[in-house]
VOPAGU-2260 file (C-alpha; in pm, 1 decimal, decimal comma):
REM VOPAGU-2260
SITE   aa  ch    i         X         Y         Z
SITE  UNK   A    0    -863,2   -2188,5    2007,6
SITE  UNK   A    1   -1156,1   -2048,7    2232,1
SITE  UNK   A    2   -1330,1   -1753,4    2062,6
SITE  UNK   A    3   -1443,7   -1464,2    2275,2
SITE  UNK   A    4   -1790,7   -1392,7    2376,4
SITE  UNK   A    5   -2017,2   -1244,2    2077,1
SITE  UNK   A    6   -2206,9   -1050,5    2368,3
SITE  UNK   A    7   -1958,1    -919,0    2614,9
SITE  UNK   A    8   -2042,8    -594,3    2463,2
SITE  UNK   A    9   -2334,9    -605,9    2416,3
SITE  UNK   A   10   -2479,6    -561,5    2771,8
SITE  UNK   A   11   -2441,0    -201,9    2761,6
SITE  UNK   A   12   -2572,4    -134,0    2453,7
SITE  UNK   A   13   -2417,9     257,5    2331,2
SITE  UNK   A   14   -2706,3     494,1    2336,8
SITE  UNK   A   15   -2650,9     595,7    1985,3
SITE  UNK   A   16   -2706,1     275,8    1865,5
SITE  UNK   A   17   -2914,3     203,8    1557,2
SITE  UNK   A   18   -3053,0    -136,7    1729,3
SITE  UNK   A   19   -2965,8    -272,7    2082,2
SITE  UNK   A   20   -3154,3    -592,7    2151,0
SITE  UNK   A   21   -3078,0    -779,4    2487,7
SITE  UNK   A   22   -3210,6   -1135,6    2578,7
SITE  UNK   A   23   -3403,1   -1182,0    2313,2
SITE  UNK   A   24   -3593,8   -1521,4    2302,5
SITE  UNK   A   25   -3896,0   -1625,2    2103,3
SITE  UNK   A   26   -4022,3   -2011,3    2099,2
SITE  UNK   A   27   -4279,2   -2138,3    1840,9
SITE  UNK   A   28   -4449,7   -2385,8    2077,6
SITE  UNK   A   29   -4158,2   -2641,2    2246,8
SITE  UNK   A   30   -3894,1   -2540,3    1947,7
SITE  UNK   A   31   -3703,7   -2243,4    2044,6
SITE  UNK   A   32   -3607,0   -2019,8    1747,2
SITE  UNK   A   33   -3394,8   -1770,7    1940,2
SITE  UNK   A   34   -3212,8   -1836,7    2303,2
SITE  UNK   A   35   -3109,3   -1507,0    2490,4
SITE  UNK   A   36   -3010,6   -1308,9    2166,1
SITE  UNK   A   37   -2833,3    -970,4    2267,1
SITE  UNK   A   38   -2654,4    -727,5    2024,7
SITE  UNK   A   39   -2627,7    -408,8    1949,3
SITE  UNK   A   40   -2599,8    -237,8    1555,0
SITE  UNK   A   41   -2398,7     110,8    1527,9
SITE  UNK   A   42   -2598,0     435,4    1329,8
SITE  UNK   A   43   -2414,6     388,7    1008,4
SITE  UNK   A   44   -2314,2      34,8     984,1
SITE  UNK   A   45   -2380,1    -291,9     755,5
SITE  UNK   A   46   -2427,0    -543,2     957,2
SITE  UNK   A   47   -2506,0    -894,8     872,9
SITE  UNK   A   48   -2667,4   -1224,6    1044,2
SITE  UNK   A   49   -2498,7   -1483,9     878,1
SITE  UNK   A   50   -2638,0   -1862,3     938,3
SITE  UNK   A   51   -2775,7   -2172,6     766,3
SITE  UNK   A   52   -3179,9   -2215,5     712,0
SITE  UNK   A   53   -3272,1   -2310,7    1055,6
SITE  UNK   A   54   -3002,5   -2082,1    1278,3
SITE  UNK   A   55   -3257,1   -1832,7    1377,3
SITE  UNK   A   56   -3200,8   -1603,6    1121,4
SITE  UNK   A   57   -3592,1   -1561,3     974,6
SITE  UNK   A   58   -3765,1   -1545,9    1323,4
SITE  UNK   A   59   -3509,0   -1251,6    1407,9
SITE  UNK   A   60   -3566,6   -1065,0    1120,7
SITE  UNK   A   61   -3912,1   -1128,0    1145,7
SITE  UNK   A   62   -3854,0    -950,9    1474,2
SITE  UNK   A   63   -3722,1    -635,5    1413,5
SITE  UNK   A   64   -3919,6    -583,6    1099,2
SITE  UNK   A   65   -4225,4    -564,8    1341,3
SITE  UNK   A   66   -4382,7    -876,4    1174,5
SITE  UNK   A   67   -4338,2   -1102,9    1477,2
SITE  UNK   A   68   -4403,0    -926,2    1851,2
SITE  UNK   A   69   -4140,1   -1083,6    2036,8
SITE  UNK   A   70   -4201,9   -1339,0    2373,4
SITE  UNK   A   71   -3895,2   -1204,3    2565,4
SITE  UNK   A   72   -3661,9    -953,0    2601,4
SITE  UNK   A   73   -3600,9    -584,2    2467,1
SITE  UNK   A   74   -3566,4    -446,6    2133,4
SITE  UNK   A   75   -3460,3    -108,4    2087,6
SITE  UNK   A   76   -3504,0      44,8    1749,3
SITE  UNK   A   77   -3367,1     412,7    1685,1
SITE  UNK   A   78   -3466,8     533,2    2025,3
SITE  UNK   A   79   -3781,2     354,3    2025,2
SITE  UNK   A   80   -3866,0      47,3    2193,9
SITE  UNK   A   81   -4061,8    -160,7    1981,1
SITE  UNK   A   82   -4280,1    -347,0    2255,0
SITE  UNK   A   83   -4531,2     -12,2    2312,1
SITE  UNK   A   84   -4389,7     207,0    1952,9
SITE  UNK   A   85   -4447,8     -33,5    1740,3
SITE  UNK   A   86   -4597,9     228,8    1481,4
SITE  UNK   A   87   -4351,4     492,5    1528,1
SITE  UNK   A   88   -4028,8     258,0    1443,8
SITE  UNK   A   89   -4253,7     114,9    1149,7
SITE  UNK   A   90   -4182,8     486,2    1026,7
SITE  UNK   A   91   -3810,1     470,8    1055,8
SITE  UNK   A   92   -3786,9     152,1     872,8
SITE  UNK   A   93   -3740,4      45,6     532,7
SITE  UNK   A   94   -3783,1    -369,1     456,0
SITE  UNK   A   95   -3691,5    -587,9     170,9
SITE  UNK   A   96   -3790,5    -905,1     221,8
SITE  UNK   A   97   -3669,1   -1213,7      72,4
SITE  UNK   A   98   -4000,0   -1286,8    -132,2
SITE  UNK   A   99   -4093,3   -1015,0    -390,3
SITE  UNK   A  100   -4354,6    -789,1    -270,4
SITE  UNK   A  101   -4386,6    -592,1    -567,8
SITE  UNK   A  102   -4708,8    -635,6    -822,2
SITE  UNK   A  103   -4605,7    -761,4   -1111,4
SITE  UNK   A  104   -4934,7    -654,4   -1291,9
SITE  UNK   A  105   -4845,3    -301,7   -1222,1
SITE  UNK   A  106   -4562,2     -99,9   -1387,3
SITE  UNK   A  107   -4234,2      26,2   -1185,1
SITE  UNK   A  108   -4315,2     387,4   -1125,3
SITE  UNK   A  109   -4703,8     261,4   -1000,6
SITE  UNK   A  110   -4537,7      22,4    -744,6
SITE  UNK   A  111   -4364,1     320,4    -608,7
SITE  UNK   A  112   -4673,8     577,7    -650,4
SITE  UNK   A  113   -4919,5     302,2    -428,5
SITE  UNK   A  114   -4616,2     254,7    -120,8
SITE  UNK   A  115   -4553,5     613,4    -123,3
SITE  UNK   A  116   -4919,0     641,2       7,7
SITE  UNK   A  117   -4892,9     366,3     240,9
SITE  UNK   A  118   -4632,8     645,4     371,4
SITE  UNK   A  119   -4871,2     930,1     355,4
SITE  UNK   A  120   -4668,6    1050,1      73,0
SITE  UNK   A  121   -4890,8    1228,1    -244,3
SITE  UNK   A  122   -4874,0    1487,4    -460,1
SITE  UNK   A  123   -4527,2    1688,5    -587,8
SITE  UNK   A  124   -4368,4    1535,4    -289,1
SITE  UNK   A  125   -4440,4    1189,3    -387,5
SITE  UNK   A  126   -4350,0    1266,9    -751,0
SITE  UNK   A  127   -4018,5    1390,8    -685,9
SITE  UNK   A  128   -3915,5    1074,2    -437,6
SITE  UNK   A  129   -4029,8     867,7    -659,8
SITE  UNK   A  130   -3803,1    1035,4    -974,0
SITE  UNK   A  131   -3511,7    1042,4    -720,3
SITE  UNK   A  132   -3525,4     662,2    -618,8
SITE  UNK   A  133   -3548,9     548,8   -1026,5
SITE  UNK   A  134   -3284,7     778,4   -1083,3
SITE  UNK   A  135   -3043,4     685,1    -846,5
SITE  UNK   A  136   -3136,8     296,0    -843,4
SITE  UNK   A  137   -3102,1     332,3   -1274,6
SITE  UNK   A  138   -3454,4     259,0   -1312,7
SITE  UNK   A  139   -3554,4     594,5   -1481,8
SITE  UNK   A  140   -3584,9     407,2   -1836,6
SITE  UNK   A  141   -3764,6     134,1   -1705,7
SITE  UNK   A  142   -3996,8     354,9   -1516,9
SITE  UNK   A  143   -4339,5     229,2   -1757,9
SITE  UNK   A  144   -4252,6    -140,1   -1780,7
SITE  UNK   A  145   -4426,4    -372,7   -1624,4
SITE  UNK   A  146   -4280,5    -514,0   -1319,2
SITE  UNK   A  147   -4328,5    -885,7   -1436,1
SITE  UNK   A  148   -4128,3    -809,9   -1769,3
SITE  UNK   A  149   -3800,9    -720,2   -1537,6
SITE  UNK   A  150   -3473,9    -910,4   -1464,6
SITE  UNK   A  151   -3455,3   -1054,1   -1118,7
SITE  UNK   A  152   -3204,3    -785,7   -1057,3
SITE  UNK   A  153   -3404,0    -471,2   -1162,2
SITE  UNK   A  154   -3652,1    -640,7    -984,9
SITE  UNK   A  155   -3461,0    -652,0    -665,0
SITE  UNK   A  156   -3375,3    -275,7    -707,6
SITE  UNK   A  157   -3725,7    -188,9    -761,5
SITE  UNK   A  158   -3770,5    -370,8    -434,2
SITE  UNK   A  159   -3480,8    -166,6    -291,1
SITE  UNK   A  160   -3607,9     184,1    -433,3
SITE  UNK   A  161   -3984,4      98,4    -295,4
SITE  UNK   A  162   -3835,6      53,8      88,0
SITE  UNK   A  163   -3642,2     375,3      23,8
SITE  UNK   A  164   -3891,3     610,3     -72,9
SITE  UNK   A  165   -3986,2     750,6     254,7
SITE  UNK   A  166   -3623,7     826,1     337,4
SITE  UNK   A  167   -3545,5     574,3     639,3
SITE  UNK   A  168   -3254,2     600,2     802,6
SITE  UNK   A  169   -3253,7     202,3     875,4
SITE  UNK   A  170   -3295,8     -58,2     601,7
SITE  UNK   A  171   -3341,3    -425,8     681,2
SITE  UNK   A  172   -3293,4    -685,4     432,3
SITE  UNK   A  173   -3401,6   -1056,0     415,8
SITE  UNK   A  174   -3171,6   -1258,8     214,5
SITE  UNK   A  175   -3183,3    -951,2     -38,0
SITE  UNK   A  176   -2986,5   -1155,3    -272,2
SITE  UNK   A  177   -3198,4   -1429,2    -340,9
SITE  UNK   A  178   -3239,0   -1536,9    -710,2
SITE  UNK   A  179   -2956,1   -1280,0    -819,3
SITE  UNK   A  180   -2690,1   -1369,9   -1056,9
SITE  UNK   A  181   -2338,3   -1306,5    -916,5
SITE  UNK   A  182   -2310,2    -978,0   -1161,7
SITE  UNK   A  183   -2649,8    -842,5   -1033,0
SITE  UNK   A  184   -2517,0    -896,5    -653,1
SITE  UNK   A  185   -2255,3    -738,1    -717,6
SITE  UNK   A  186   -2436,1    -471,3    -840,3
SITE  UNK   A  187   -2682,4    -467,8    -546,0
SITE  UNK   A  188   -2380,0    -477,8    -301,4
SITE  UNK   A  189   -2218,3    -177,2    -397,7
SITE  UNK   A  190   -2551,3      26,9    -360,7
SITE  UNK   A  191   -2554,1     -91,0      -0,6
SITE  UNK   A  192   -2191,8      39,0      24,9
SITE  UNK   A  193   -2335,8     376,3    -149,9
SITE  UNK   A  194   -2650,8     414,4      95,8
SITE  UNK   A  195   -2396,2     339,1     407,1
SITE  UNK   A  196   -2133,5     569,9     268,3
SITE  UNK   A  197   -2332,0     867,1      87,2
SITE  UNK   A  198   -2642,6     878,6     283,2
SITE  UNK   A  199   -2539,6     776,1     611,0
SITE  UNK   A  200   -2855,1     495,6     589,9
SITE  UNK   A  201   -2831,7     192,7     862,2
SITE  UNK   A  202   -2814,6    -148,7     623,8
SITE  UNK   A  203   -2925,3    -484,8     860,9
SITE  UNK   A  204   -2958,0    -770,9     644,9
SITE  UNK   A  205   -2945,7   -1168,0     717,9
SITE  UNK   A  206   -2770,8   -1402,8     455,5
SITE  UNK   A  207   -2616,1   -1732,3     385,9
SITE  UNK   A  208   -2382,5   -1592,0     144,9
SITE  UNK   A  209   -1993,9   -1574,9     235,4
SITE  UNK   A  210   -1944,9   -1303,7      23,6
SITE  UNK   A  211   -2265,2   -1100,5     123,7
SITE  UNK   A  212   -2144,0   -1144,9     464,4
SITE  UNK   A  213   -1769,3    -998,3     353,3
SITE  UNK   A  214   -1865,1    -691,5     253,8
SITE  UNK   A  215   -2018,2    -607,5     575,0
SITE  UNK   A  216   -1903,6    -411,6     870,1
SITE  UNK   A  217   -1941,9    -671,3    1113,0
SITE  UNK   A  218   -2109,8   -1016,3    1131,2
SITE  UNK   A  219   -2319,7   -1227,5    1356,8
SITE  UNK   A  220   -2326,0   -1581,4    1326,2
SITE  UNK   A  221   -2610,7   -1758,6    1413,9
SITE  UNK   A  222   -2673,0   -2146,0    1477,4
SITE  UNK   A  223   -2932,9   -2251,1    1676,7
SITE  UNK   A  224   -3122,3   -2010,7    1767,0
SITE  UNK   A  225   -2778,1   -1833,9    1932,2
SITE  UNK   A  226   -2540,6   -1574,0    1805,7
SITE  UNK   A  227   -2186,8   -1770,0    1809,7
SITE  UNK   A  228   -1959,3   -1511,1    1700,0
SITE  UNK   A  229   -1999,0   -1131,1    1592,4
SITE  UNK   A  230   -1717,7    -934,6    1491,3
SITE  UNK   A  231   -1578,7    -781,4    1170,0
SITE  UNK   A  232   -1531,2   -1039,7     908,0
SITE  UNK   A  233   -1147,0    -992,8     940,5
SITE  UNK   A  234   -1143,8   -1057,8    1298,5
SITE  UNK   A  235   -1329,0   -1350,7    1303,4
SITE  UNK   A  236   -1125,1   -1519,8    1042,7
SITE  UNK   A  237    -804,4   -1385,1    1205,9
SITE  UNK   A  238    -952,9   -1605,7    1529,2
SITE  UNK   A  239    -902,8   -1930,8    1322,9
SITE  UNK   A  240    -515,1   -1909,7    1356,4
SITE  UNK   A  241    -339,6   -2024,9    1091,0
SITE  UNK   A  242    -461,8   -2168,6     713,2
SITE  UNK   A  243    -701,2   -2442,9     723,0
SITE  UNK   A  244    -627,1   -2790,2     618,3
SITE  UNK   A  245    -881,1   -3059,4     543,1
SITE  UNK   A  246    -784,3   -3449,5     501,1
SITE  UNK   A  247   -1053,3   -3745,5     391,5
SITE  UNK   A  248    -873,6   -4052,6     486,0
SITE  UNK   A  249    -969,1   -4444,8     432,2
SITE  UNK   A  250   -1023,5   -4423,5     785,4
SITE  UNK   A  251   -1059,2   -4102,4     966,7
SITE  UNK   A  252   -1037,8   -4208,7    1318,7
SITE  UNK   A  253    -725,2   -4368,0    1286,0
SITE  UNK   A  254    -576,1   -4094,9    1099,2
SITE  UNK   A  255    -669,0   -3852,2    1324,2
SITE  UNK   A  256    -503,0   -4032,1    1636,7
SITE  UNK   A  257    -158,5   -4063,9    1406,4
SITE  UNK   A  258    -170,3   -3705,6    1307,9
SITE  UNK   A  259    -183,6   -3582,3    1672,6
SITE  UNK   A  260      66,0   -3842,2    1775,8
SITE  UNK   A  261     282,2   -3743,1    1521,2
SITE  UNK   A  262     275,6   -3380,5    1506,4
SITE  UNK   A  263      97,8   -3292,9    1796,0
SITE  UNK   A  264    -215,0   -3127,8    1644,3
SITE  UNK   A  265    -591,8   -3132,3    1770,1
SITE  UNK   A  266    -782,2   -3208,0    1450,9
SITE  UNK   A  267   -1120,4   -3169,1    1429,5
SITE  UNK   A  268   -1397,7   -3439,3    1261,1
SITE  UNK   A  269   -1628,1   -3259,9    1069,9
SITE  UNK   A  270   -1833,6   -3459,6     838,4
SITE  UNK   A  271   -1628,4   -3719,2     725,1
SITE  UNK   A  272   -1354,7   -3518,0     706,5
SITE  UNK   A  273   -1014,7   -3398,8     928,7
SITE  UNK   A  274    -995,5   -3024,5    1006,7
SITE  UNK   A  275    -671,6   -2874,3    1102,4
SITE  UNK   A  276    -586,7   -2514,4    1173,8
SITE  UNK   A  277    -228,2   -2431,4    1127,3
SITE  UNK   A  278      11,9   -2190,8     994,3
SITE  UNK   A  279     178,4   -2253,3     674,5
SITE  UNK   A  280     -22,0   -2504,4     597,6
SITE  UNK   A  281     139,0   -2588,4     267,8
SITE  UNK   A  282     426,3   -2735,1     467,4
SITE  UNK   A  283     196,1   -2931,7     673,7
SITE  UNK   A  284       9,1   -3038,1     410,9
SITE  UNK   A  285     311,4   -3181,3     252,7
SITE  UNK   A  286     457,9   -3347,5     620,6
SITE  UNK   A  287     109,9   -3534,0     637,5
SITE  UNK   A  288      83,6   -3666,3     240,5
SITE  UNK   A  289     509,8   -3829,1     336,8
SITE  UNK   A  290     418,4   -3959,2     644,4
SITE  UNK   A  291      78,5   -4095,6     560,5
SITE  UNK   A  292     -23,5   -4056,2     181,9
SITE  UNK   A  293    -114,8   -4428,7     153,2
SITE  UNK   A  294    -447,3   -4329,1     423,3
SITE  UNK   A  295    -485,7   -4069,3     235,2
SITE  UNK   A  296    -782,7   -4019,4     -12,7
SITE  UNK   A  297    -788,6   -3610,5     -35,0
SITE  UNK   A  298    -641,0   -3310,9      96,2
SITE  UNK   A  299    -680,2   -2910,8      53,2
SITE  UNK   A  300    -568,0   -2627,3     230,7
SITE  UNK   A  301    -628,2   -2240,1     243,5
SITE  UNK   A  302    -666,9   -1916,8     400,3
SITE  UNK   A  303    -995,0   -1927,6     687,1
SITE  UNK   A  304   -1347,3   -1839,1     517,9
SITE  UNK   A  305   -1614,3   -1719,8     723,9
SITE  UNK   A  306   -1746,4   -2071,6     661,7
SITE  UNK   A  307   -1410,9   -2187,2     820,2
SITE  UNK   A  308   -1512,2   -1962,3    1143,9
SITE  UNK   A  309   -1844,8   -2126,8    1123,2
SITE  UNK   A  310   -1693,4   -2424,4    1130,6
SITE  UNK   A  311   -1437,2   -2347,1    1421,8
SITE  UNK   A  312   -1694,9   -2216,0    1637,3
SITE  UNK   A  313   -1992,7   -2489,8    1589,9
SITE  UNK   A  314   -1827,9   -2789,1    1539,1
SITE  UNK   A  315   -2045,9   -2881,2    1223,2
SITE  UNK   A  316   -2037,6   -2760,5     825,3
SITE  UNK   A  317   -2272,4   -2489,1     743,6
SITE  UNK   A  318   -2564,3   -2633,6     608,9
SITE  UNK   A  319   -2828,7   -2452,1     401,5
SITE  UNK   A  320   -2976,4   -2802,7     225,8
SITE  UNK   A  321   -3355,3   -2792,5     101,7
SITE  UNK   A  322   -3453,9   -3049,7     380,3
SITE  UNK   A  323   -3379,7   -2794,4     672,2
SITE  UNK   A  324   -3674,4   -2518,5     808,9
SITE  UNK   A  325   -3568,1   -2185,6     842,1
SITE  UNK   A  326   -3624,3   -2080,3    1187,9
């Protein structure tokens, strides 16, 4: 099944938009990171760029966090266009990045107290943002401890409090949970919910995480430097058509050609394995193992993941091994 076009609308980007990118391309040297990115992120939304290391990912991020100027294309960023107002959207934003930029010599509330005057923030101002972002991030009590003393996930909300303090109404995220356990990302998830919900904040964050990528409004997916698929996370596994059952036979080619002769299905090699995409695919699951269990080593079946999509839409496993560069 073909999927639609992640850009089609994307051309005319709405002029409410939070970010509206079109074309985007940016090359280190001959390797080209990003290939004619366009997209466009709604005031209000979570949106995430799901992809493996080396999908493009980084270098976009890197992009709209004004670290990178970009080669080609337009990038609009609440109204401004970051090519000649740089500065000004630097104002609007708030970044956590996926590498701890906190000082771990220095205690929470001091973190907060030197970024607020990066900001231009001092005085009772700066006092009371800084009380508001411990309170509501739960940090109050931990306000005189040394940042190096803290769990990776008080940590990460320290992180998350520092980008708030100046109020932005759009908050970009690099791989924000990094190093979290699966109770502290839980944790760190909902207050994304909470920012989008009760303070009408912007959240933009990449990920390789399925689940990160769930919670979100919509989703990009990005291999190779292009944006294969964007779309709510429901819609995009709704796409896939049916559950997904994978076979490893003793010989995969064969089986493959005997399946589709049999039962009339295109299945898909993916890495050693046999992808089908069917409904009820218990039943099928049970036609194959009668007709064929002998060539049969493994089987599983289940509802589509976003990996699944990935899958369906690349033709290759989403990779995130140690011996790939980010890009």
């Amino acid at each position: 099944m073909s999927m639609a076009s992640p850009v089609d609308s994307a051309a005319a980007a709405p002029a409410e938009a939070a970010i509206a990118v079109r074309d985007l391309s940016f090359a280190y040297g001959l390797r080209q990171a990003l290939k004619s990115v366009s997209f466009s992120i709604a005031r209000g939304e979570i949106f995430a760029f799901l992809g493996p290391n080396g999908g493009g990912k980084t270098t976009l991020f890197k992009l709209l966090s004004t670290l990178l100027s970009s080669q080609q294309g337009e990038v609009r960023m609440l109204g401004r266009d970051l090519a000649g107002e740089t500065i000004e959207a630097r104002c609007l934003l708030g970044v956590v990045f996926q590498h701890p930029s906190l000082d771990g010599k220095l205690t929470v509330r001091e973190n907060l107290l030197h970024h607020g005057h990066l900001y231009g923030l001092s005085g009772e101002l700066l006092a009371a943002r800084i009380d508001a972002m411990l309170s509501q991030l739960g940090l109050a009590a931990r306000a005189g401890e040394l940042v190096e003393t803290l769990s990776g996930g008080l940590q990460r909300r320290t992180e998350l409090a520092k980008a708030l303090l100046h109020q932005p109404r759009l908050l970009l995220l690099d791989e924000p949970s990094t190093g979290l356990d699966p109770g502290a990302r839980r944790e760190f998830n909902g207050y994304l919910l909470h920012l989008r919900d009760r303070e009408g904040v912007t959240v933009v964050l990449t990920t390789h995480y399925m689940e990160e990528a769930e919670m979100c409004d919509r989703v990009a997916i990005l291999d190779e430097g292009r944006i294969v698929a964007l779309a709510p996370p429901a819609e995009l596994k709704a796409r896939i058509g049916g559950d997904v059952v994978v076979l490893r036979g003793t010989n995969n080619e064969t089986l493959l050609r005997r399946i589709n002769q049999r039962f009339g299905l295109e299945g898909k090699p993916v890495d050693g394995t046999i992808r089908l995409e069917r409904r009820d695919g218990h039943h099928l699951v049970s036609e194959i193992v009668d007709a064929f269990g002998p060539e049969i080593e493994s089987v599983t079946f289940g509802k589509p993941t976003l990996e699944d999509v990935f899958v369906h839409v690349t033709g290759h496993r989403f990779f995130d091994g140690p011996g790939e560069r980010d890009a």
